[in-house]
Each structure stands twice: as structure tokens, then as C-alpha cells.
VEXVEXMI-362306 format. One record per atom (N, C-alpha, C): residue in one letter; x, y, z. Coordinates in steps of 0.2 Angstrom, whole numbers, plus 5000, padded with zeros to 4 digits. Layout:
<romars>
AXYZ ...
</romars>
This chain:
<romars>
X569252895580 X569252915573 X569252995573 X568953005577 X568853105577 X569453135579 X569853095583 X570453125588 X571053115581 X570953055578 X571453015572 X571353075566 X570853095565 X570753155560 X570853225560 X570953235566 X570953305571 X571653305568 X572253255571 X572953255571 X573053255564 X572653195559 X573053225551 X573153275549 X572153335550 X572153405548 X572653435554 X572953415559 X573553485560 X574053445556 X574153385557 X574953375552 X574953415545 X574453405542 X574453435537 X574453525536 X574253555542 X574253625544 X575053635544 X575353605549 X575853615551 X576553595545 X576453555538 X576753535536 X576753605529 X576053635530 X576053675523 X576253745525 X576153755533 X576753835536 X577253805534 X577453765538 X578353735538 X578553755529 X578253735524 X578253725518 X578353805515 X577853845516 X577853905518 X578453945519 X578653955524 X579153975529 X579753955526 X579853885522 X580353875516 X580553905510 X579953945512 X579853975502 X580454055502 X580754055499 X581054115495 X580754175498 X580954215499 X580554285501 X580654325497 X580054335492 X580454405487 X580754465491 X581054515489 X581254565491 X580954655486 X580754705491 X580554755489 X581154775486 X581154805478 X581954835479 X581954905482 X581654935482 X581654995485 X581854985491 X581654945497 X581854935502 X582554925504 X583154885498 X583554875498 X583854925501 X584454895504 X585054955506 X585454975499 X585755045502 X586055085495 X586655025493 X586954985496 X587654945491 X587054875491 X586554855492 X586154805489 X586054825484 X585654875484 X585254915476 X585754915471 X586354945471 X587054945468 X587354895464 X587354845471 X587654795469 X587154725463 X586254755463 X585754715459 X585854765453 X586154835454 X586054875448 X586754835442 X587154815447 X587754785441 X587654735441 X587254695442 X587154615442 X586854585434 X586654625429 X586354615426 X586654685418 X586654635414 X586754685408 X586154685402 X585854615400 X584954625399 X584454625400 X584154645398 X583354665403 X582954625398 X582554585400 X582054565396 X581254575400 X580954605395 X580154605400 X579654585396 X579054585398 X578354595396 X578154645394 X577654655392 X577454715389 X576754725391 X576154695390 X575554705395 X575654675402 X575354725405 X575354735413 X575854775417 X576354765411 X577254825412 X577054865411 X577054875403 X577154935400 X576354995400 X575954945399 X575054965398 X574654925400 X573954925401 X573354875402 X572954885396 X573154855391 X572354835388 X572354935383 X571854955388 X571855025384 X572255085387 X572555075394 X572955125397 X573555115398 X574055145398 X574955165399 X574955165406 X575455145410 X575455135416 X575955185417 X575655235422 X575855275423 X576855275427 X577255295422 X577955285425 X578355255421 X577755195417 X578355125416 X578755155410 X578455185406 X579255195402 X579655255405 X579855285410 X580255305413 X580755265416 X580355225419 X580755155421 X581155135420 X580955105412 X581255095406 X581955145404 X581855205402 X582255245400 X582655255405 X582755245411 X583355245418 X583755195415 X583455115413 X583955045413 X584155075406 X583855095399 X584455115393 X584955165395 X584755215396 X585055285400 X585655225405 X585755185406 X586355145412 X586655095408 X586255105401 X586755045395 X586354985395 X585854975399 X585654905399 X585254885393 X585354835390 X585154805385 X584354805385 X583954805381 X583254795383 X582654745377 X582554685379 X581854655373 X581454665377 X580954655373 X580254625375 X579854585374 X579954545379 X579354465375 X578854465378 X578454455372 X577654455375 X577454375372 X576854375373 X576354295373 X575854345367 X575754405368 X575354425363 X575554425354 X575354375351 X575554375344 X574854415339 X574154425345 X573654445339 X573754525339 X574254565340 X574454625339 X574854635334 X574754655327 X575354635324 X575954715326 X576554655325 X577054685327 X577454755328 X577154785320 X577454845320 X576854905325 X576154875326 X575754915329 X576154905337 X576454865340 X576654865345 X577254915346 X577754905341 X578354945339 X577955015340 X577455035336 X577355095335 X576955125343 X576455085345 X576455105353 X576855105358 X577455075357 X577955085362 X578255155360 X578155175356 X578855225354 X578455265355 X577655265355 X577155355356 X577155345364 X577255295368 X577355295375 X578055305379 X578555325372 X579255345374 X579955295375 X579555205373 X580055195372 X580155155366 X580855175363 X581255165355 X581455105357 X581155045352 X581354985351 X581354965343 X581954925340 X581654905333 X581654815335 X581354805328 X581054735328 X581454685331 X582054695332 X582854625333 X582454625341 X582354685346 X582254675352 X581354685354 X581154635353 X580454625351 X580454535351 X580154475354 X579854435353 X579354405355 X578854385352 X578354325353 X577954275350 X577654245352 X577754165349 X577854145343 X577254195339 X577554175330 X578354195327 X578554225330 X579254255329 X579654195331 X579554165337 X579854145340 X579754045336 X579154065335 X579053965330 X579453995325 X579354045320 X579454045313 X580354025315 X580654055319 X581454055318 X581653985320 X581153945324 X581253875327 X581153815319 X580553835316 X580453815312 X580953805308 X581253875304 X581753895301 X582553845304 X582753845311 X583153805311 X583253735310 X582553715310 X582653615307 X582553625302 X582453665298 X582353675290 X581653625289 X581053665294 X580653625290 X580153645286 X579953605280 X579553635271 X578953605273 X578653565279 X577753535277 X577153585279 X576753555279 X576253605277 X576153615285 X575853685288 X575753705292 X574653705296 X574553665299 X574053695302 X573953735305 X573653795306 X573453845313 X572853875315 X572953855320 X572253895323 X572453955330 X572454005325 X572854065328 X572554125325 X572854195326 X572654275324 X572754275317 X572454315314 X572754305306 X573354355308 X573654385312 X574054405311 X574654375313 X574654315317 X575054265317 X575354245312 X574654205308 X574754155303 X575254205295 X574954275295 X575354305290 X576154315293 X576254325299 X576854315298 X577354235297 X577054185301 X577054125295 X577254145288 X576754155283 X576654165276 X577154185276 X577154245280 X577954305275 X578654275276 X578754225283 X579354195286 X579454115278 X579054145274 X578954075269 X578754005270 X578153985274 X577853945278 X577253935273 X577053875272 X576353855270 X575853835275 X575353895275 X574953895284 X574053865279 X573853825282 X573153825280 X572653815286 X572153835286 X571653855292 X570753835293 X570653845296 X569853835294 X569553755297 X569053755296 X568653775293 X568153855294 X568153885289 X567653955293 X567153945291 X566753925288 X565953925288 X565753865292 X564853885294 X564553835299 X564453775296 X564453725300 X564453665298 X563853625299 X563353605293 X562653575294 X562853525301 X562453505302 X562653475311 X562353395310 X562853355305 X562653295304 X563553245303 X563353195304 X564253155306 X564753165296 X564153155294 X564353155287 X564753205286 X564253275286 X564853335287 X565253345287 X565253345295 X565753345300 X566453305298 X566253235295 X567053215293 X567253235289 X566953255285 X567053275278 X567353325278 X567253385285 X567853465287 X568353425289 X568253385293 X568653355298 X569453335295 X569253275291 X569753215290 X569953235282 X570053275281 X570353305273 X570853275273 X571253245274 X571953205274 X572553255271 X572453285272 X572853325270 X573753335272 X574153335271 X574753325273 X575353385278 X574653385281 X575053435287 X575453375293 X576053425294 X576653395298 X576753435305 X576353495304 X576353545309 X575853565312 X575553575317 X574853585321 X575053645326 X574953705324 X575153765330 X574553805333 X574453805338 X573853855342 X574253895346 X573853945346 X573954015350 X573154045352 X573154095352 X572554135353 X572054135347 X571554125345 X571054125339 X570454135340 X570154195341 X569554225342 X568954165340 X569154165334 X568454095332 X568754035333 X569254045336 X569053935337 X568453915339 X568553845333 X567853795335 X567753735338 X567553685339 X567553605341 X567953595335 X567553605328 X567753575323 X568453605322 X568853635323 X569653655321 X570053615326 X569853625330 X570053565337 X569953505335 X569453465331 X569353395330 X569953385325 X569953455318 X570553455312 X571153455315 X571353495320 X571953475322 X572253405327 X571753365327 X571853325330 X571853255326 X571553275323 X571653235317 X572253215313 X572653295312 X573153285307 X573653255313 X573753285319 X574053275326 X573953215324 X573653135322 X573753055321 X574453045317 X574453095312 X575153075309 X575753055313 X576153015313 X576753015320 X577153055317 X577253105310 X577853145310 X577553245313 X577053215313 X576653275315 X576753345321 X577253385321 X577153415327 X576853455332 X576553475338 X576253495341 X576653555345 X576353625341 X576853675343 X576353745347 X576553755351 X575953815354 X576253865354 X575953935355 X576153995357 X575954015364 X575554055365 X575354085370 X575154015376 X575154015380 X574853975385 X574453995392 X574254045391 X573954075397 X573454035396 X573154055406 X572454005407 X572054055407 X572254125409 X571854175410 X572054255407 X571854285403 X572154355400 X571854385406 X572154425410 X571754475413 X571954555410 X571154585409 X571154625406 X571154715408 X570754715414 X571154775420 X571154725427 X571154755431 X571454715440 X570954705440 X570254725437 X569454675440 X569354615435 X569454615429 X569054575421 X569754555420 X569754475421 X570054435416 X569554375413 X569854375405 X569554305402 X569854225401 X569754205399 X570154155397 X570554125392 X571054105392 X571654125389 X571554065384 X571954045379 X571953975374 X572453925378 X572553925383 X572953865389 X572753825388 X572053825390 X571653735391 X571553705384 X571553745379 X571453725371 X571953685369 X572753705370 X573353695371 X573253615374 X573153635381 X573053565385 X572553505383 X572153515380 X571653475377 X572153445372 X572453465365 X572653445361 X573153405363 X573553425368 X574153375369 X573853325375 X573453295378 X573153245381 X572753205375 X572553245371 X572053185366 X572453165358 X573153205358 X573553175351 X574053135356 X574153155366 X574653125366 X575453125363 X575353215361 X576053225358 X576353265361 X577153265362 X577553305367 X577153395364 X577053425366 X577053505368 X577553535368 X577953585358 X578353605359 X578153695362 X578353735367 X577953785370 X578253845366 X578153895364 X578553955361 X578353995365 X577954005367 X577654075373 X577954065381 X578054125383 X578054125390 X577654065393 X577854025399 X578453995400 X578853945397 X578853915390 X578953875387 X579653875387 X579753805390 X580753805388 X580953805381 X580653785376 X580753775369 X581153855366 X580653935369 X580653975368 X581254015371 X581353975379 X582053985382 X582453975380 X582553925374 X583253905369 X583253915364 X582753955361 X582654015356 X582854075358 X582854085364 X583154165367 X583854165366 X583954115370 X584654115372 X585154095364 X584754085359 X585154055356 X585154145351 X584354165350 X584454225345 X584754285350 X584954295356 X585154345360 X585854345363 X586454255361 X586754265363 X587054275370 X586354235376 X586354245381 X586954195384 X587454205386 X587954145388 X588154135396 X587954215400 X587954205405 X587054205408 X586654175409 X586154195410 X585954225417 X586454225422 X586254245428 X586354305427 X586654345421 X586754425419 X586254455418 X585754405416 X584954435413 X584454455417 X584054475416 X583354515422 X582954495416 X582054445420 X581454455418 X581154495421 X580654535417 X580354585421 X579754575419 X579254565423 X578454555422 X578154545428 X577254535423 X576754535429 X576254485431 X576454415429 X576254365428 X576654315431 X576554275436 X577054215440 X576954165435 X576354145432 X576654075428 X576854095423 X576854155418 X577154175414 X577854165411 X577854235418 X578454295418 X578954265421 X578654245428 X579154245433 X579454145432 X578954085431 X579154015428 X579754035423 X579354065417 X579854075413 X580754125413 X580654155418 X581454185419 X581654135423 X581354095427 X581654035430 X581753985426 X581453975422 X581653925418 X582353935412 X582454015412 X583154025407 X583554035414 X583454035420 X583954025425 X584154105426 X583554145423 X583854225424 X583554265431 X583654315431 X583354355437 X582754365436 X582454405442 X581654405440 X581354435444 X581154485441 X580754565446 X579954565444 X579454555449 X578754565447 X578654645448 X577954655445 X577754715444 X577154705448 X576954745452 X576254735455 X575654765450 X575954805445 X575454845440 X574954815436 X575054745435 X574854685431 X574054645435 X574154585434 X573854535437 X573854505444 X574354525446 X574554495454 X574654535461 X574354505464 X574754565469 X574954525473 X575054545480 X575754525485 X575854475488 X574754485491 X574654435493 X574654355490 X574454345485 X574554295480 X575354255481 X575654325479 X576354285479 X576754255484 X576354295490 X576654245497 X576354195499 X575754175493 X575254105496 X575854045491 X576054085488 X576554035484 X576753985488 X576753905483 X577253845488 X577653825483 X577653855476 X577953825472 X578853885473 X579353865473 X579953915472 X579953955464 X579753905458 X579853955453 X579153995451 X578954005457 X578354065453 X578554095460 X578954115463 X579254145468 X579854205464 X579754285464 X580254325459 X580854335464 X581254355464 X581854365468 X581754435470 X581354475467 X581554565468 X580354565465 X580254625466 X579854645468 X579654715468 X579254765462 X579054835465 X578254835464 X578154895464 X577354935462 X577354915455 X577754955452 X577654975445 X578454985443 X578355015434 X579155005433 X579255085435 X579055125438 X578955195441 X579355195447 X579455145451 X579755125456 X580555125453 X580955095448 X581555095446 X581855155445 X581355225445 X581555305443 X581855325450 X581555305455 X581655325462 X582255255462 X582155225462 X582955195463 X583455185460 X583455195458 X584155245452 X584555295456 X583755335456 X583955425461 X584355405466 X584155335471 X584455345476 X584855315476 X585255275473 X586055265470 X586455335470 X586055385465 X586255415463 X586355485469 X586255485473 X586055525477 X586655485484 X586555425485 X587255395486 X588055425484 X588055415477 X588455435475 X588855525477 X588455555478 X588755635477 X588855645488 
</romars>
């Protein structure tokens, strides 16, 4: 039995190197040779990134990254930014990229709310909205001309009566959307779950992280499993709008006109995020070490699409390889 047991634990050792040693190897680009680097600088006409852990953490600018940045416009390359963060509202994002040096307007900007309001928009649908999400979310709902209602917000006496009574308001909501929501409650959970009984009812998320990490030491936890609870207890498909959601893959490609997608680069610092979702639009995909990850993680990888194609420190890294193209050249 002991000898029979020995040999599973190596089969199984030996099946998860093997497994291993199959996996993709990112590439440092810097280490690239000069017509490598060259021939990844022509590969690609848009850039799509992230913005926290790329561009800043939380309360600091990463030092380099909008230089980074300014080398790939300075070379014509197209540039968004998608983020999972909807409880920023927009213009304040707009406004700290540009005191960090880099010039974007609202067209090259998306995340989730953005990204539901126009999905919304395309089925043309008119029913009433539930959410449990940032008020800054939910007003851009409003403004996209959406009927959003929310709540309950006060505390509820702690008895069934109550409780059904916030609960089960039967109210004619057709759409059920979470994202991030500082106050969520059991009770807005049990409300959305309720209306989620209807069968015309849809189940729409934003954000899906499991984990916000907030510098390299402190991360919290993300509205992922909130998300996840809802679609295991109504049982309804999960349309996703946030990074990695394919739903919001076929919002990109439809509002950016992406028609060759292997012309595209993901740039971020999140494997389930950043790097799933540039494999799920079929684009390129460059991690940032500046973020939540580091190296060793991504070579514990068994999965291929949380595995990035290319690889630097920071976007600080992209200043120096430019130069040495450029320096190539003369």
C-alpha cells in the first residue's frame, strides 16, 4: 500500500513538471534581440491597458509608466484604457491621467458601467434596473437614460416579517447588475435574488475580481464571490462587462472596430484579469511586474491563458526599448 502510494505521489509529481515545462514561456522584452524588439514594435497598432497597477497604486504614480506610455503615442499607436474600476467616476480618472502626463478623452476610456450602458443600449432594453454597485456607477446608468433602483439603505429590524417585506417588493425589475458596492448587504443579495426568479430577468456584472490588491503588501477582497454567489443561487447565465468577461470582449471589438485582433496588445498587471482577458479577445499581452504579480507566480502557472506572451518591470521598461531600437537604427 505504501509502495502503491509512493508511485501515485511521483506519477503525479512527474505529471505536473511535465505539465509545466509545456506551459508558454513569457518573454522579457527587453531581453529580446534588436529585430525581435522591432519586429513586436510593428506587430501591433492598439494598445489597450489597465490603469491601476500600470499606471499608479492606489495613492502613487508608478514611476516611468506614463513615459512608457508617451513612446507607444510618440510611434502612432492607438491607446484605451480599461479598467474594472467603475467607483471612480470617469472624468476624475481622465483628469489624473492627464496631471500624470497622459492626454486621453472619454471615447479611449472603458469600464464596466460604460461598457453595460452601451450593451444595454444595443438590445434596446427599457425595464427597470436593479444595482448594487457605486453611486457612481449607478448615475451613469441614469444619465445613459436607464431606470436604476437600489437599496434597501436603512437597517432592518431583524425579524422574517421585515425582511420580506425589503425583500420581495415585486417590483418589475428585468435586470440585476453588481459591481463593487461599499455597503452591500445579505439583504440586497437576497433582493437581487429575488428579482433574478423572474425568467426574463438578466444577470449582468462588472468588476469580478476576487482580490483588489491595494499596494505589493494589502490587498482586500474584491465583489468576485458576490457575483459568484448570485449566479450559482438564481442559476442564471453571467453576462460579465469587466475584465475578463467575453461579453465585454464583443463590446470592445465592436465599439473600437478591432477586426484584426492579433494587431492588438493587452497591457496589465493582473493574470486573471488582464492577461485571461487579452486571451480571450485573441490579442497580445504584456504583464507589468509594477502591479499584483510577480514572476514567480506566473511561472507557477498551469493554466496557458493566465500565461502573458511578453513581460517587463514596469511601463518604464518600454522608454529603454524604444531607445534601443532607436539606437539600432543610427
Amino acid at each position: 500500500s505504501n509502495c502503491q502510494s509512493y508511485f501515485v505521489n511521483m506519477l503525479t509529481l512527474m505529471k505536473t513538471y511535465y505539465k509545466m515545462n509545456q506551459m508558454p514561456k513569457p518573454r522579457n522584452l527587453l531581453a529580446l534581440t534588436t529585430e525581435e524588439k522591432r519586429k513586436f514594435l510593428d506587430s501591433f497598432d492598439h494598445v489597450f491597458s489597465d490603469i491601476d497597477g500600470v499606471v499608479w497604486n492606489v495613492a502613487n504614480v508608478i514611476e516611468g509608466s506614463s513615459a512608457g506610455f508617451q513612446v507607444l503615442h510618440e510611434l502612432g499607436k492607438k491607446l484605451t484604457f480599461i479598467t474594472n474600476n467603475s467607483v471612480r467616476p470617469e472624468e476624475q480618472c481622465i483628469a489624473k491621467l492627464k496631471k500624470c502626463g497622459i492626454e486621453i478623452d472619454s471615447d479611449n476610456i472603458m469600464h464596466p458601467s460604460k461598457s453595460i450602458a452601451e450593451y444595454l443600449k444595443s438590445i434596446q432594453f427599457e425595464g427597470l434596473i436593479y444595482a448594487i454597485a457605486s453611486e457612481s456607477f449607478k448615475s451613469l446608468l441614469r444619465s445613459a437614460g436607464f431606470t436604476v433602483i437600489d437599496g434597501p439603505h436603512a437597517i432592518i429590524e431583524e425579524n422574517f416579517p421585515k425582511l420580506m417585506a425589503n425583500v420581495a417588493d415585486r417590483q418589475p425589475v428585468r435586470a440585476v447588475i453588481i459591481d463593487f458596492d461599499f455597503n452591500l448587504t445579505m439583504t440586497t443579495m437576497m433582493k437581487a435574488n429575488f428579482y433574478l426568479r423572474h425568467p426574463e430577468c438578466l444577470l449582468i456584472g462588472g468588476a469580478s475580481d476576487y482580490s483588489l490588491p491595494l499596494t505589493k503588501e494589502i490587498s482586500i477582497m474584491g465583489p468576485g464571490g458576490f457575483l459568484k454567489c448570485l449566479e450559482d443561487t438564481s442559476r442564471k447565465e453571467l453576462l460579465l462587462f469587466g475584465k475578463p468577461g467575453k461579453a465585454l470582449s464583443e463590446v470592445l471589438k465592436r465599439h473600437y472596430q478591432i477586426s484584426e485582433p492579433k494587431r492588438a496588445l493587452m497591457i496589465g498587471d493582473m493574470l486573471e484579469q488582464d492577461i485571461r482577458f487579452g486571451k480571450n479577445c485573441d490579442f497580445q499581452t504584456l504583464l507589468v511586474l509594477s502591479g499584483g504579480v510577480n514572476l514567480e507566480e506566473v511561472h507557477a502557472q498551469t493554466d496557458p491563458n493566465l500565461i502573458p506572451n511578453y513581460y517587463v518591470q514596469s511601463m518604464k521598461d518600454l522608454v529603454e526599448f524604444v531607445d534601443d531600437i532607436k539606437k539600432s537604427n543610427t
